[in-house]
C-alpha positions as CSV (number, residue, x, y, z in Angstrom):
1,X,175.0,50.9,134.0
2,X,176.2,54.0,131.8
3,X,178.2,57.2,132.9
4,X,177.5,60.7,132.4
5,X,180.0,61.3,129.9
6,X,180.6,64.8,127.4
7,X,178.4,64.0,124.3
8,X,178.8,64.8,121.4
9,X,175.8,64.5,118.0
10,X,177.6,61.5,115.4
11,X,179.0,63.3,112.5
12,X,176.9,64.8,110.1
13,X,173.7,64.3,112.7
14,X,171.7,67.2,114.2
15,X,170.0,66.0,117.5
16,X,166.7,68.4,118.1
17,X,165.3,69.5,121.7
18,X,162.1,71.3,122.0
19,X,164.7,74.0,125.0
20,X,168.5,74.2,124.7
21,X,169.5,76.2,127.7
22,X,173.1,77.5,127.4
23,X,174.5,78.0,131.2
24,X,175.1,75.8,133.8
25,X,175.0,77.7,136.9
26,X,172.1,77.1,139.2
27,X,169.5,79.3,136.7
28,X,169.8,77.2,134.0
29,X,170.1,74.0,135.3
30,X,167.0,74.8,138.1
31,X,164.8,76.2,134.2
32,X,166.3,72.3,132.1
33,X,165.1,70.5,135.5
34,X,161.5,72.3,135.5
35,X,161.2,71.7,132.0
36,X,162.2,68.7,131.5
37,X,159.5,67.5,134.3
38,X,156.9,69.0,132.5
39,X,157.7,66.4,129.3
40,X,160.0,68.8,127.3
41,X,163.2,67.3,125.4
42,X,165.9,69.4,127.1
43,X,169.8,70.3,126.2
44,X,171.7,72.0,128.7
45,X,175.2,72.9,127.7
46,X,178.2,74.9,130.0
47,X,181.2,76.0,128.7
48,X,183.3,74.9,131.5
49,X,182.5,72.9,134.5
50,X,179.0,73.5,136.6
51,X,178.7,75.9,138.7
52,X,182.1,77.1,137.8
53,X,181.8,80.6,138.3
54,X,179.4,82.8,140.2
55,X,176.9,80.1,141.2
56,X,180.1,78.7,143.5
57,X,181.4,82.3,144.7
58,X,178.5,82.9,146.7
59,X,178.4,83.2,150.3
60,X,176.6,80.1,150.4
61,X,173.3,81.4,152.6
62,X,169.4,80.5,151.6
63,X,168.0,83.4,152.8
64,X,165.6,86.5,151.9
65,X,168.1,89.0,152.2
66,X,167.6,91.4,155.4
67,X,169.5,94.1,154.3
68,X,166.8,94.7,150.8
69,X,163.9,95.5,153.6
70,X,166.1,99.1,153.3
71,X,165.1,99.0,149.7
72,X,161.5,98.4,149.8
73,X,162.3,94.9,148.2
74,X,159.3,93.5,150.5
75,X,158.0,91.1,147.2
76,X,161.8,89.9,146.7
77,X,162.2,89.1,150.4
78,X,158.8,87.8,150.9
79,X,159.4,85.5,147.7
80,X,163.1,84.2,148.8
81,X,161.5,83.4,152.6
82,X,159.3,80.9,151.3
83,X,161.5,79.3,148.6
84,X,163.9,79.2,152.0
85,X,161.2,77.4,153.8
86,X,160.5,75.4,150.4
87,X,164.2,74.7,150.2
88,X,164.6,73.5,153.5
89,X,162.4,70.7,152.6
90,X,163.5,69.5,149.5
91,X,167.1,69.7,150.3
92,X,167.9,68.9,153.8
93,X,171.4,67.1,153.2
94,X,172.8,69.8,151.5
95,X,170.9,72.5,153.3
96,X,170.1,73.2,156.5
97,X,169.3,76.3,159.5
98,X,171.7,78.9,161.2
99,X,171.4,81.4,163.2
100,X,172.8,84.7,162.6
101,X,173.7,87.1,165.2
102,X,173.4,90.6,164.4
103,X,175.4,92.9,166.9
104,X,173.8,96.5,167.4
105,X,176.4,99.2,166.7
106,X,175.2,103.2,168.2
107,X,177.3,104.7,165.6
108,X,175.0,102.8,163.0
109,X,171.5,102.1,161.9
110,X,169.3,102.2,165.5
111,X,168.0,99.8,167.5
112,X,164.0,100.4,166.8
113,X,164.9,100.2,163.1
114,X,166.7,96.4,163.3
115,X,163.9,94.9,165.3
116,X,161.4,96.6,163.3
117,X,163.1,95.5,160.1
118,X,163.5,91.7,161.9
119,X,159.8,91.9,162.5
120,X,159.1,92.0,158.9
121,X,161.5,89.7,157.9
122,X,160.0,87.0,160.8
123,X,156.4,87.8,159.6
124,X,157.0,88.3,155.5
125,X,156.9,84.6,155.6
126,X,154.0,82.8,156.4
127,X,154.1,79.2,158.0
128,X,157.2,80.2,158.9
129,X,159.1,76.7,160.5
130,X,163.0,78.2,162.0
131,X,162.6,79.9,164.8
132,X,162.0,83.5,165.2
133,X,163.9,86.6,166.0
134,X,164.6,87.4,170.3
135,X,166.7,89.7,171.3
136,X,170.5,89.3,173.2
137,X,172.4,90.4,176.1
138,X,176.0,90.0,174.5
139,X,177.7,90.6,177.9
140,X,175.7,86.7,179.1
141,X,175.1,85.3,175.9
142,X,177.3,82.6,174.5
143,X,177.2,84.3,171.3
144,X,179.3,87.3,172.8
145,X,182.3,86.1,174.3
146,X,183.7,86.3,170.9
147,X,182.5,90.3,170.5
148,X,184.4,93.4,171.9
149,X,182.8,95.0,175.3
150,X,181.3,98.0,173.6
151,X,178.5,95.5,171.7
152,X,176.3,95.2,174.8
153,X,173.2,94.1,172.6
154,X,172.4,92.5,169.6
155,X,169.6,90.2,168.0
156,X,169.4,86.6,166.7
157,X,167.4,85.5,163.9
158,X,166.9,82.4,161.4
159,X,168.4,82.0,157.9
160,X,170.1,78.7,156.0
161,X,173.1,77.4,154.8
162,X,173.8,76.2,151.4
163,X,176.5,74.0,149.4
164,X,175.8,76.4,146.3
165,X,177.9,74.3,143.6
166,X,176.3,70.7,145.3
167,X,172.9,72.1,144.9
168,X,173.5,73.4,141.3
169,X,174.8,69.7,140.8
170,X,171.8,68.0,142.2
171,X,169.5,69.8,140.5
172,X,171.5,69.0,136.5
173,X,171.2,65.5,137.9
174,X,167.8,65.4,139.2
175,X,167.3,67.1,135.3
176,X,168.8,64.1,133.8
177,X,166.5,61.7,135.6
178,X,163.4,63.6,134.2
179,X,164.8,63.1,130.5
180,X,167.1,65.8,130.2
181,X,170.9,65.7,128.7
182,X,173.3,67.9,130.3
183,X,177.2,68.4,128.2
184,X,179.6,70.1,130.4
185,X,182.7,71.7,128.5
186,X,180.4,72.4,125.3
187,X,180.4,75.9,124.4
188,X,177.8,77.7,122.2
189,X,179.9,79.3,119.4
190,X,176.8,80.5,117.4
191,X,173.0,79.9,117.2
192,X,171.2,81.1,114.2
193,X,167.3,82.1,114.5
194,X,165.0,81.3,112.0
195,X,161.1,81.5,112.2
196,X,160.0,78.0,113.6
197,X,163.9,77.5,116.0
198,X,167.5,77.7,116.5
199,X,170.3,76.1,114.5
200,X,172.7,76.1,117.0
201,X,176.4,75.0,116.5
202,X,178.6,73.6,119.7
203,X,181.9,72.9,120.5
204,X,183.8,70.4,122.7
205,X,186.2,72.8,124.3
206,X,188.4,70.2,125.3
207,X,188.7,68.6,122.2
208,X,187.7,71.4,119.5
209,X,185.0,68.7,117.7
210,X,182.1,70.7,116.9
211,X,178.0,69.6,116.8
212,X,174.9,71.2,115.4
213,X,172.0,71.0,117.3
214,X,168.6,71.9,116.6
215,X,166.0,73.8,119.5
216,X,162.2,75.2,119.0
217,X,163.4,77.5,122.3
218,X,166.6,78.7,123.7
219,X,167.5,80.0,126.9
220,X,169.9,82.2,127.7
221,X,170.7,81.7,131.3
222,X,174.8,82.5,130.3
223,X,174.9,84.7,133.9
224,X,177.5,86.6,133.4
225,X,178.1,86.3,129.6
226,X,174.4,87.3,129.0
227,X,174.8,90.4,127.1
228,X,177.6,89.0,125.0
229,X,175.8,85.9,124.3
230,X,172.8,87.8,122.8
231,X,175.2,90.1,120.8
232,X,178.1,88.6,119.0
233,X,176.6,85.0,119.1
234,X,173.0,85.2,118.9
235,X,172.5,88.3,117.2
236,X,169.7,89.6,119.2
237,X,169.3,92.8,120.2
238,X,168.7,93.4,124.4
239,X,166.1,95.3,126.0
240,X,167.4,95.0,128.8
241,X,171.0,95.4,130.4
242,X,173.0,93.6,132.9
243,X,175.3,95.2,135.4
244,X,178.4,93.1,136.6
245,X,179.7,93.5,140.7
246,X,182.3,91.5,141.7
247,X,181.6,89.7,145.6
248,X,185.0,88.5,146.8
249,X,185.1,86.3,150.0
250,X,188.1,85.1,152.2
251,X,188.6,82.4,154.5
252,X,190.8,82.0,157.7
253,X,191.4,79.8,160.6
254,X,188.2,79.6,162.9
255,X,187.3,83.1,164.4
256,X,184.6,81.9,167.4
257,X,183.1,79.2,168.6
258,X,179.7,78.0,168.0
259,X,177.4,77.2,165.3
260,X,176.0,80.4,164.8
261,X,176.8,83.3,162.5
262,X,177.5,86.9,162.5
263,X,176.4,89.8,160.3
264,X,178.0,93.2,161.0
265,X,177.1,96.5,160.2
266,X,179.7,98.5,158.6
267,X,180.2,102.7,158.6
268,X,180.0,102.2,154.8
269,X,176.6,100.9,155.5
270,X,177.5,97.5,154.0
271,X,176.8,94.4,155.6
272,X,179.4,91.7,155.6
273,X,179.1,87.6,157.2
274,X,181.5,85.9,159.4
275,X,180.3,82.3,159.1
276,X,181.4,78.8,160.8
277,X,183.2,76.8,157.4
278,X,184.1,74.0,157.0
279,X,184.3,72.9,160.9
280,X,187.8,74.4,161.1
281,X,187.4,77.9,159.3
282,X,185.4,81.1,159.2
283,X,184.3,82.7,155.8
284,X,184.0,86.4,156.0
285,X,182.2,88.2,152.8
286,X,181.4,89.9,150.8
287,X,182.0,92.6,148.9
288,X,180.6,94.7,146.1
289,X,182.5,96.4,143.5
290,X,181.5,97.2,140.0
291,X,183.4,95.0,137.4
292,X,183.9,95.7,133.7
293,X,186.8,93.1,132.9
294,X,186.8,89.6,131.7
295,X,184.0,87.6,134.2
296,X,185.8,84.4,133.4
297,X,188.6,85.9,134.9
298,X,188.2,87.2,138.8
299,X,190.2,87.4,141.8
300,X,189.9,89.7,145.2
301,X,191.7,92.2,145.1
302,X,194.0,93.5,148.1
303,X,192.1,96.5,149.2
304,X,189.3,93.8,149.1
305,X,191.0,91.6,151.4
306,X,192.1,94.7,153.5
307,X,188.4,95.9,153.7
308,X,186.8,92.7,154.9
309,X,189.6,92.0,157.8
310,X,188.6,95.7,158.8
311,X,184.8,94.9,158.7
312,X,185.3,91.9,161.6
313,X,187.7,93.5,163.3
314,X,185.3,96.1,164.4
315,X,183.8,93.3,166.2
316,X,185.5,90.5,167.3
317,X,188.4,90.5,170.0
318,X,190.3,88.5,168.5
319,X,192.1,90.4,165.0
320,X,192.3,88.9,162.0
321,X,195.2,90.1,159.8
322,X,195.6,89.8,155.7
323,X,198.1,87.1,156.3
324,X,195.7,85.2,158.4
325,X,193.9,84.5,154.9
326,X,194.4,80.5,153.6
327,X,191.7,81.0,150.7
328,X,190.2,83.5,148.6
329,X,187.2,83.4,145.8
330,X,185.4,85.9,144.4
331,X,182.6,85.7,141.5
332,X,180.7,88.0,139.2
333,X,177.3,88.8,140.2
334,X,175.5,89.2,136.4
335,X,172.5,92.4,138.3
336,X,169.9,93.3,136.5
337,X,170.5,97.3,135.9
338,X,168.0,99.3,137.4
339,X,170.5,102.6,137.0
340,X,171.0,102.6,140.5
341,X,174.3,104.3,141.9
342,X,175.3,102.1,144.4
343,X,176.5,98.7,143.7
344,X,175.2,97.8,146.8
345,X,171.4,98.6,146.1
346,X,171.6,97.5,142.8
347,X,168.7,94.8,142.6
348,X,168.8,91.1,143.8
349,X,165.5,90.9,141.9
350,X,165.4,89.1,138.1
351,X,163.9,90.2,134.7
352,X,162.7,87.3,132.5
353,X,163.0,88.9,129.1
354,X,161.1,86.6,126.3
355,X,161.8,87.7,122.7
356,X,159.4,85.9,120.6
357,X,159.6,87.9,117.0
358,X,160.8,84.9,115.6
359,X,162.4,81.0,117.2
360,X,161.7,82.6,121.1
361,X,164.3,83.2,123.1
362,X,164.6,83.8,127.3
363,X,167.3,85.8,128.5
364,X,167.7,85.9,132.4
365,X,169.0,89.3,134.3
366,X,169.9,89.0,137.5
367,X,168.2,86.5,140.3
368,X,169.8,85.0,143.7
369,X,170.6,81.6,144.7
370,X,167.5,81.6,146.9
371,X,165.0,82.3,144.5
372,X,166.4,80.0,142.1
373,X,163.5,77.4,142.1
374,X,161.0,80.3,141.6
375,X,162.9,82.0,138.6
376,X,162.8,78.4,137.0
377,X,159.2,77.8,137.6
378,X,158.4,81.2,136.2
379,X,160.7,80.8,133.3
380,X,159.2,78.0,132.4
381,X,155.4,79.7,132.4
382,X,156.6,82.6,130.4
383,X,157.9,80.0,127.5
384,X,154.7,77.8,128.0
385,X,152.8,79.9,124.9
386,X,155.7,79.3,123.0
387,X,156.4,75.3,123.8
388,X,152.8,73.4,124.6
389,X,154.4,71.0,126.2
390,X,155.3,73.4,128.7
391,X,151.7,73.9,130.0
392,X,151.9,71.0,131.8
393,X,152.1,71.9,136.1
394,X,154.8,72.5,138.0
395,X,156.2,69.9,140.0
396,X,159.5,71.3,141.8
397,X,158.2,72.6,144.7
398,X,157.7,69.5,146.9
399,X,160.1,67.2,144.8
400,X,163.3,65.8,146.6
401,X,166.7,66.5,145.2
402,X,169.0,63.4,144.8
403,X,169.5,62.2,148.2
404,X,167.6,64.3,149.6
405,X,164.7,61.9,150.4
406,X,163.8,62.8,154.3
407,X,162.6,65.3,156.4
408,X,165.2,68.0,158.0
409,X,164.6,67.1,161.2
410,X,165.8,63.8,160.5
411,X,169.3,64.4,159.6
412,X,171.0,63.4,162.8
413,X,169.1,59.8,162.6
414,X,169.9,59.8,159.4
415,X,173.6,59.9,160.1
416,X,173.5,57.6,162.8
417,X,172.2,55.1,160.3
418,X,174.8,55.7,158.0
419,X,177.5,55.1,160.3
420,X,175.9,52.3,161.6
421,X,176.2,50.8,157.8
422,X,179.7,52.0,157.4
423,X,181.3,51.7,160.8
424,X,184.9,52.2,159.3
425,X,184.5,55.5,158.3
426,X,185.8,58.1,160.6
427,X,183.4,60.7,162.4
428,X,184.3,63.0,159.9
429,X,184.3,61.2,157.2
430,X,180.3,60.2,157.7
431,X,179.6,63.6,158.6
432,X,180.9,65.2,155.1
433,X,179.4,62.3,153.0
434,X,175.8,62.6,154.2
435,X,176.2,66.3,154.0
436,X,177.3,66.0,150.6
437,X,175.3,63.2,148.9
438,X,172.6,62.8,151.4
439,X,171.3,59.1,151.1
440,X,173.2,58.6,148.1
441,X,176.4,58.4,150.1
442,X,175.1,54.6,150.6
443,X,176.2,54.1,146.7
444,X,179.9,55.4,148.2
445,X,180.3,53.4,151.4
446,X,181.8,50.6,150.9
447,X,182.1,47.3,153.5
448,X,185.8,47.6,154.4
449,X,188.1,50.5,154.1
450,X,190.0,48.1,151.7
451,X,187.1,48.8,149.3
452,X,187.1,52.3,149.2
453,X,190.8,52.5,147.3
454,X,193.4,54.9,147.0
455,X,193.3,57.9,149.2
456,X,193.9,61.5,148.3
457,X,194.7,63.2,151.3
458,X,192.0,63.8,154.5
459,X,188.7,61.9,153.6
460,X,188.6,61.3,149.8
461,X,188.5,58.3,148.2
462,X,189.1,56.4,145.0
463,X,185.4,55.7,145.4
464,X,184.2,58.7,145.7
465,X,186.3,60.3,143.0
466,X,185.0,57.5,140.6
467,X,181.3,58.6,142.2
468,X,181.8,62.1,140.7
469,X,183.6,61.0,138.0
470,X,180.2,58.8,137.1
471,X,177.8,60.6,138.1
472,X,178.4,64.3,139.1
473,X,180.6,65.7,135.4
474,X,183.8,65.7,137.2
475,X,186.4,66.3,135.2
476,X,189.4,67.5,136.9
477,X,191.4,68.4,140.7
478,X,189.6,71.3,140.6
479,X,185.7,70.1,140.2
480,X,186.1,67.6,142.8
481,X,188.3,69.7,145.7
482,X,186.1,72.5,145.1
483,X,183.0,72.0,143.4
484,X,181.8,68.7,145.2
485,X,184.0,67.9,147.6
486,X,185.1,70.8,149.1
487,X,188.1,69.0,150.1
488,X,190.2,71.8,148.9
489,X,191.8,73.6,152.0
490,X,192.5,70.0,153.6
491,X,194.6,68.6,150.1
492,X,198.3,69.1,149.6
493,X,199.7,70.0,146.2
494,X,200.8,66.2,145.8
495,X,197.9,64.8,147.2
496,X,196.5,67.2,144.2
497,X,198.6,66.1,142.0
498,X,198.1,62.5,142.4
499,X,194.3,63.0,142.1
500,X,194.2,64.4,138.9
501,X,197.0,61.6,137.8
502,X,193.8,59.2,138.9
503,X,191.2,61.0,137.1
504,X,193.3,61.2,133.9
505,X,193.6,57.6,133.6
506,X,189.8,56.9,134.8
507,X,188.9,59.5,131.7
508,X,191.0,57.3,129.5
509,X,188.9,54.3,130.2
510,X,185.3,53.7,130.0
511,X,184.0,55.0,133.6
512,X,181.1,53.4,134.6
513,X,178.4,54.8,137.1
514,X,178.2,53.3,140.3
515,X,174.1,54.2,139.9
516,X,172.3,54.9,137.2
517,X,172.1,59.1,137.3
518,X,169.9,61.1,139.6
519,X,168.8,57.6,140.8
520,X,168.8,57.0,145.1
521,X,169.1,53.9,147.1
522,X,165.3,53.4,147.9
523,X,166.2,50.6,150.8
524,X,168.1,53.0,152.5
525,X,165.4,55.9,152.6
526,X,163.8,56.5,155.8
């Protein structure tokens, strides 16, 4: 069995792809999955860890995006309802439905104009399967006992819920099953273009060795670093121009009860969430302010912090105070710029820009988690004229993502089975693995507790940890408490410590999978 380990070319060597993507946030691993379906050779490489920066600061939602209806964004809502619907499907581990509860406010927008807008977002979608909008009495409902008295009525509609770094993780190891090769910590330090491809030139960050690499196509799906990609290490000149906002989210002890979640109008006009986290928590977010800095480097601010306690407090009865706060993340959201004045109606929508004067190149502007799938797929086509090999169909749309190999409405049966084969786990414990690896948490359960190994505080496991280790490009504390695990808020500073003292000596040996990558336990699928 072999590991998914950083690669590197042998010395002297230059390894050629028909696509290197540089990026590994959900656009570019969603476009090295597609293509590497369709039968292209495929290298993806990230300068840091996946899904290391705004592709895990999201606020975590599948959905079409209510509030864009107010910018006549029906094609980008219509488009991010079905990929919902689409996602759903072929991701129901990692994925699943909420319902939001959206409070009417007098001083705000009117009634007639939120069920009219909810109308259009029910009906945008067709074969619609989460149920539909209806209307609430918050002085009887459930859903109001955590709302002040002057919020008499609301509505209740249908979105989803999303691990954002899992599903970026699935899909770079779904791409690896279909022939792809994925390097985590490999940066692109140059590429140089010449008329038939790229002569690209890579470098291990951790250990400075560098690689040259040759690609018919690149991709430049850098999010953030997009512009400067094309300019000081491609050389290319942009059409088009990206405009940076910073969301920032926070995170404090459970606000309500229930599984539902809130979205609140705000005098601003801004919408922020108030969503159920982690079973013990509510996330509140997000914010939008224009960002010009470094978008490695990001953190909310305090007037960010203020501004979002403010935002709930306008609705709940029970006050949330800045030192109510146990975790904080913000990310930078790489807009396309369509010159608008507002950061807030800046465009969710994505520009595919394909310069093909000499070895092509794709640059992505903007896109949303949502639509992810459907920038991919379209990618993809644009390059197709460019690549042959690219003409073959598309495939993603129905296809499973690693252990995600039954239908949504099976989930609960699902679980029951698991905990049936691993009886020793706690409650919890099963819960949070089939969320996290659907039925690939089978390759992580283990007979007797004994067998799991070493634990790291709450639920995680030496097993587990050697899972990601294998299989998922964990490297580090960090990638597994908060990129797969999402352990993070439940892990003291030793247990912390400890872990990445594990990890360290696991990296020093030669880790082995416990499956072979993107692979699933077929005698366990439903």
């Amino acid at each position: 069995m072999s590991s998914i380990h950083e690669v590197s070319s042998p010395a002297g060597a230059s390894a050629s792809y028909d696509l290197l993507v540089v990026g590994g946030g959900i656009n570019g691993c969603g476009i090295a999955r597609d293509a590497a379906g369709r039968g292209a050779s495929v290298l993806l490489v990230e300068q840091d860890d996946l899904a290391s920066h705004t592709s895990s600061a999201s606020t975590k939602l599948i959905h079409g995006g209510l509030r864009y209806l107010e910018y006549y964004e029906f094609r980008l809502v219509r488009e991010a309802l079905m990929e919902r619907e689409r996602l759903l499907k072929i991701a129901p581990h990692i994925i699943w439905p909420m319902r939001f509860v959206l409070p009417h406010s007098k001083m705000l927008r009117p009634a007639w104009l939120l069920r009219t807008g909810l109308f259009l977002y029910d009906h945008l979608c067709p074969n619609m399967t989460l149920p539909r909008t209806k209307a609430l009495n918050l002085r009887t409902a459930l859903a109001g006992k955590s709302l002040r008295s002057e919020y008499v009525r609301g509505f209740e509609y249908s979105d989803g819920w999303v691990q954002d770094s899992r599903l970026v993780v699935l899909n770079a190891m779904d791409a690896v099953r279909v022939g792809a090769k994925i390097e985590t910590r490999t940066r692109l330090v140059k590429a140089v273009r010449g008329p038939q491809g790229w002569t690209a030139t890579l470098e291990n960050t951790r250990t400075g060795e560098q690689s040259t690499v040759q690609a018919k196509v690149l991709v430049n799906a850098a999010g953030p670093w997009v512009a400067e990609l094309l300019k000081d290490r491609l050389n290319v000149p942009s059409r088009n121009r990206v405009r940076l906002v910073k969301g920032s989210h926070i995170v404090v002890p459970r606000v309500f009860e229930g599984s539902q979640a809130y979205i609140f109008q705000n005098p601003d006009k801004r919408i922020v969430f108030a969503i159920p986290y982690e079973q013990d928590f509510t996330l509140i977010g997000t914010t939008d302010v224009p960002w010009e800095q470094d978008p490695g480097h990001v953190e909310i601010s305090p007037d960010e912090i203020t501004y979002l306690c403010e935002s709930v407090n306008r609705y709940f009865t029970k006050t949330i105070r800045p030192e109510d706060v146990v975790w904080t993340y913000a990310g930078v959201r790489p807009l396309y710029d369509d010159n608008s004045g507002n950061a807030s109606a800046v465009t969710r929508d994505y520009v595919l820009d394909v310069d093909a004067t000499a070895a092509p190149i794709l640059s992505v502007f903007g896109g949303k988690i949502t639509t992810f799938r459907k920038l991919a797929e379209h990618a993809v086509e644009k390059l197709a004229p460019h690549l042959p090999v690219l003409r073959n169909p598309g495939w993603t749309d129905g296809t499973p993502l690693p252990g995600g190999e039954f239908a949504p409405k099976d989930f609960d049966a699902q679980l029951s089975r698991f905990r049936a084969h691993a009886p020793h786990l706690s409650e919890r414990t099963s819960w949070r693995l089939m969320r996290n690896y659907g039925l690939r948490a089978y390759i992580i359960a283990t007979s007797t507790p004994e067998e799991m190994g070493q634990m790291f505080g709450d639920t995680l496991s030496a097993r587990e940890v050697d899972y990601l280790i294998g299989n998922e490009w964990a490297r580090t504390a960090e990638d597994i408490l908060w990129r797969r695990s999402r352990l993070g808020l439940f892990v003291s500073d030793a247990d912390r410590a400890a872990l990445q003292t594990y990890i360290d000596g696991r990296l020093k040996g030669d880790v082995t999978s416990l499956s072979n990558p993107g692979q699933v336990a077929r005698q366990n699928v439903a």
